[in-house]
N, C-alpha and C positions, 0 to 999 in steps of 0.2 A: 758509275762503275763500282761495282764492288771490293770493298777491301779486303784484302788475306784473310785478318781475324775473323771475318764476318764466313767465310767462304770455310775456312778451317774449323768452325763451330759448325755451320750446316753439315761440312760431312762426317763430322762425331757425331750428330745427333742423328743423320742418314744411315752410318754405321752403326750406332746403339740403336735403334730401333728394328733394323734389319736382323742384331743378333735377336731380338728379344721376338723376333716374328719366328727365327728359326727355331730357339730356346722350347718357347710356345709350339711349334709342329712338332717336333721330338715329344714334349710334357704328351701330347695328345696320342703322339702315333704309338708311344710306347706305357698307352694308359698310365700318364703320370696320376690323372684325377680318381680313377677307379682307386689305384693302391693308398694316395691318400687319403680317400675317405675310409677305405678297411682300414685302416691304419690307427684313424683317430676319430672315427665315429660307427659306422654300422657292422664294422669287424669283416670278416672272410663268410661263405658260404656256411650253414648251418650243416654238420655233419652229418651223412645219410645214416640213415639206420644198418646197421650188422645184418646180414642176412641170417643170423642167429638170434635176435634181439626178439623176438614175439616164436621161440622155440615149438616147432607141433612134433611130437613123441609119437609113439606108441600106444601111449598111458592115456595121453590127452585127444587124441586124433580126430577121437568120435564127437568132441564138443569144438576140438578147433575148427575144425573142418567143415562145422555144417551153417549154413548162410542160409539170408532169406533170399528169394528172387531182386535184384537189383536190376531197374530201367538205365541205361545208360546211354550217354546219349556225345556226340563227338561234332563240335560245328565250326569251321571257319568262317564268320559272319562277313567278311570283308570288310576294311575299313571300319571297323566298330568304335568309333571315334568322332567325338563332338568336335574335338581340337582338327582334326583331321579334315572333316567336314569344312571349318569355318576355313582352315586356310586353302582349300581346294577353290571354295565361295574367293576369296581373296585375290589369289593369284593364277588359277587356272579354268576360270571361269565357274566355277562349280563342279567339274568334272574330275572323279577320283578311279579312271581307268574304265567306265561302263556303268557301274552299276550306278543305283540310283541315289541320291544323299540317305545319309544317316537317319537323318529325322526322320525321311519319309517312310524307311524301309523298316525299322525300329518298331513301330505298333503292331507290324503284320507278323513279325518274328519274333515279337512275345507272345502273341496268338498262337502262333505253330508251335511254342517250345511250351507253351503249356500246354497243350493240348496232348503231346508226349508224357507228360505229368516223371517224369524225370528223374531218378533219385541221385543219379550222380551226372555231370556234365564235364567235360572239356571245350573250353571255348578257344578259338584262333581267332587273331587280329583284335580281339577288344582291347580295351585303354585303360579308363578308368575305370571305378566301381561305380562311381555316375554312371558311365557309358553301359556298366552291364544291368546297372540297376534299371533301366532303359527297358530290358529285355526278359526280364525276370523278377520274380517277386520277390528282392533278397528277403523280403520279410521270413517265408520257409527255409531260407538255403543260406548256409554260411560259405563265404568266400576266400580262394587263396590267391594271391598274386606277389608280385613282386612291390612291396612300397620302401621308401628312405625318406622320409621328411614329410615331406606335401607331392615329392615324388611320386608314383603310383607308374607301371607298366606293366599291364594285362596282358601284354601277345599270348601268352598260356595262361591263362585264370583257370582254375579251376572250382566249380561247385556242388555243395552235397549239402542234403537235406539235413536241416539243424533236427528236426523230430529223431529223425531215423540212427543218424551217426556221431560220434564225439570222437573230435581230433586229438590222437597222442602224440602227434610230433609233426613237422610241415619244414617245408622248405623249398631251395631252389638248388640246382648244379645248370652251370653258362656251358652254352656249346661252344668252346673255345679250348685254344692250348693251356687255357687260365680257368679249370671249373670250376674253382674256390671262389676266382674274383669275381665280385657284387659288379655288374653291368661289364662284365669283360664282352670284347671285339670277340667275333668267329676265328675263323682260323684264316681267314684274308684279310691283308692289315686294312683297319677302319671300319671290317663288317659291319649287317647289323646286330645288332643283338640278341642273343635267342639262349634259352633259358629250358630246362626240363623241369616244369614243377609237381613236386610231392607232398604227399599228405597220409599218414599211417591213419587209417581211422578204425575205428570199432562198432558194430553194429549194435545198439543197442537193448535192442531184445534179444539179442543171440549170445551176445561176445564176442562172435566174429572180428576177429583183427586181420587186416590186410594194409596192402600199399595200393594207393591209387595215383598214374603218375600222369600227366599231359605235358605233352609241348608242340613247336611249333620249329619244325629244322627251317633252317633259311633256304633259298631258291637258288642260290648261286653253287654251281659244280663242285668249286674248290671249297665249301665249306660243309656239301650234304656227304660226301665220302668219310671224310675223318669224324663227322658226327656222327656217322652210325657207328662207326668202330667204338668209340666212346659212350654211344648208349648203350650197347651192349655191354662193354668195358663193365661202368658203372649202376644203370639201373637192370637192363635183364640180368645180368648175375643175378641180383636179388632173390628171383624169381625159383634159385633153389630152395629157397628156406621160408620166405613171403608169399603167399598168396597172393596175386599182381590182377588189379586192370590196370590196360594202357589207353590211352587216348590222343590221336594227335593227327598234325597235319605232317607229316613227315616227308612232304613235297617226293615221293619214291614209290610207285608203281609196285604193285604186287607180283611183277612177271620178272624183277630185274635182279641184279646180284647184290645193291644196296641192301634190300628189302630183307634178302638173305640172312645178312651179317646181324640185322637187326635184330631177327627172331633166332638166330643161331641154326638155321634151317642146316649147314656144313658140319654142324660141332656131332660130336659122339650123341650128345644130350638137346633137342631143341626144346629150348624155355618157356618160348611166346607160341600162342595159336591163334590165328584171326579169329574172331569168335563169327565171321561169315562160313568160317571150314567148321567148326564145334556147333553150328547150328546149320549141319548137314548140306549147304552149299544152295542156298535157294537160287529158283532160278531167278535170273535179272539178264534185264537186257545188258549184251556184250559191252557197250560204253559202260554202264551201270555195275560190272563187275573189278571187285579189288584189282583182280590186275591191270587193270586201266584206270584208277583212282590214285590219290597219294594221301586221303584220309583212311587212317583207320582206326579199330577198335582190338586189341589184343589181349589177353587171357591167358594169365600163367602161375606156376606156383606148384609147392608142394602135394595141393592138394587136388580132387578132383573137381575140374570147372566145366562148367555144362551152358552153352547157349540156346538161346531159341527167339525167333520172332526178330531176326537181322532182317533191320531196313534201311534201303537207302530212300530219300524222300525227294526225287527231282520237281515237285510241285513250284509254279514260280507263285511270285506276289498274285493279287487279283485280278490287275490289270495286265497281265503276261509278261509282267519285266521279271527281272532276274530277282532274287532274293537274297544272292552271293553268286562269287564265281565257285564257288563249294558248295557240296550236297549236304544236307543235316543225315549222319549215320547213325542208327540204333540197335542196340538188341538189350533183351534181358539176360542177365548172368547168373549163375546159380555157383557155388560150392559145397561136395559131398564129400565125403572120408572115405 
């Protein structure tokens, strides 16, 4: 039989470990890890640029303004993840929702993205730069993501041609109540993670200065309504002063009122232009049109932006499986004064 002391010690140590289970769900629910690592290593969210910060005049208009033709190019790869891959291999037989493993899919979709020859990219769902290196020859194209330590998280990577552009400034804003904090939750407690990432770049032979931005909204209801309010909040504003491409998988139909808010399509002033409408509205089959897609490519800015040669490329692998549950979107962009 058990004695008192013995019975009186397991339940202090039943009771101390229950608070420290609870301690631990609060530390978590309430990003205790996020604010302590901004706190005492990788700091808050790098501050976006002023929408007056790369100023275009009057005086200056005729050199701000004028760009070379830019490929661009918008893909959510699925699963873009070796990590991803192995624990699907692990625990669900290999199976990551349909499509096919990583590895396999990977050689046929560096093939198709070069074959685009590309100068700027948004990617959805990649990982690492391992994972994107995978896909692409970073040897040509510098990359933007989110890293902290040996950490690394791609959902939005972005890439652009080391030849062509030099980066003036880069970062990230979290689509959450928290866009300062580094790895903040959505705006439903526990989301995942999701991140708008930017990069001011400069064209090289031009001078051209713009903002080029990608991300990736999450799929769940409660977190795709307040992130549009908040992308436009924070990056289309820009769009007054900044010469803007956009890229992304914004899980949001071109027919709906999200989609709206996004591009300010309501306001006195709309910022964002699909650059499928700025290159005259080609025809595509009815599935195949923005308003039945939630990728897209958008277009904005002080200055005048011009598209042409918008495509969507429903082509699958070789053997007819899928290459994603996303279409690779493209067009060329141009800006004039």
């Amino acid at each position: 039989m058990l004695n008192k002391g013995f019975l009186k010690t397991l339940l202090w140590v039943g009771a101390a470990l229950i608070s420290v289970l609870i301690l631990l769900a609060v530390f978590i629910r309430y990003q205790g890890f996020q604010y302590w690592t901004a706190y005492t290593d990788t700091g808050f969210a790098h501050e976006l640029p002023l929408e007056t910060a790369y100023p275009i005049t009057p005086e200056n208009r005729q050199t701000a303004c004028n760009s070379g033709d830019f490929k661009v190019l918008t893909f959510n790869v699925e699963y873009g993840s070796e990590l991803i891959e192995s624990m699907a291999a692990r625990f669900n037989k290999g199976s990551t929702g349909g499509a096919l493993p990583w590895s396999v899919r990977a050689p046929e979709i560096r093939e198709r993205i070069k074959s685009y020859e590309p100068d700027l990219i948004g990617f959805q769902e990649t990982h690492t730069d391992k994972d994107i290196a995978t896909i692409l020859s970073v040897a040509g194209y510098s990359l933007s993501s989110y890293h902290q330590g040996s950490f690394e998280y791609g959902d939005a990577a972005l890439a652009y041609k080391a030849s062509r552009f030099e980066v003036l400034d880069n970062g990230q804003l979290w689509l959450g109540p928290n866009p300062e904090l580094p790895m903040s939750f959505g705006f439903k407690p526990l989301a995942m993670l999701r991140y708008v990432n930017w990069a001011v770049l400069k064209e090289k032979s031009t001078g051209f200065t713009f903002i080029f931005v990608n991300t990736h909204f999450d799929n769940a209801g409660g977190n795709k309504d307040p992130s549009a309010i908040l992308f436009y909040e924070r990056i289309t504003q820009l769009a007054k002063g900044l010469p803007m491409i956009v890229t992304g998988d914004f899980n949001t139909t071109g027919d709906s009122e999200r989609y709206r808010k996004i591009i300010g399509a309501d306001k006195p002033e709309q910022l964002l232009q699909n650059a499928y409408v700025l290159a005259g509205q080609p025809k595509v089959a009815l599935e195949l049109h923005p308003d039945k897609r939630i990728d897209h490519l958008f277009v904005g800015g002080p200055c005048q932006a011009k598209a042409e040669h918008w495509l969507i490329d429903p082509q699958p692998l070789k053997n007819g499986e899928r290459m994603s549950d996303h279409l690779p979107i493209l067009a060329n962009v141009r800006f004039n004064p």
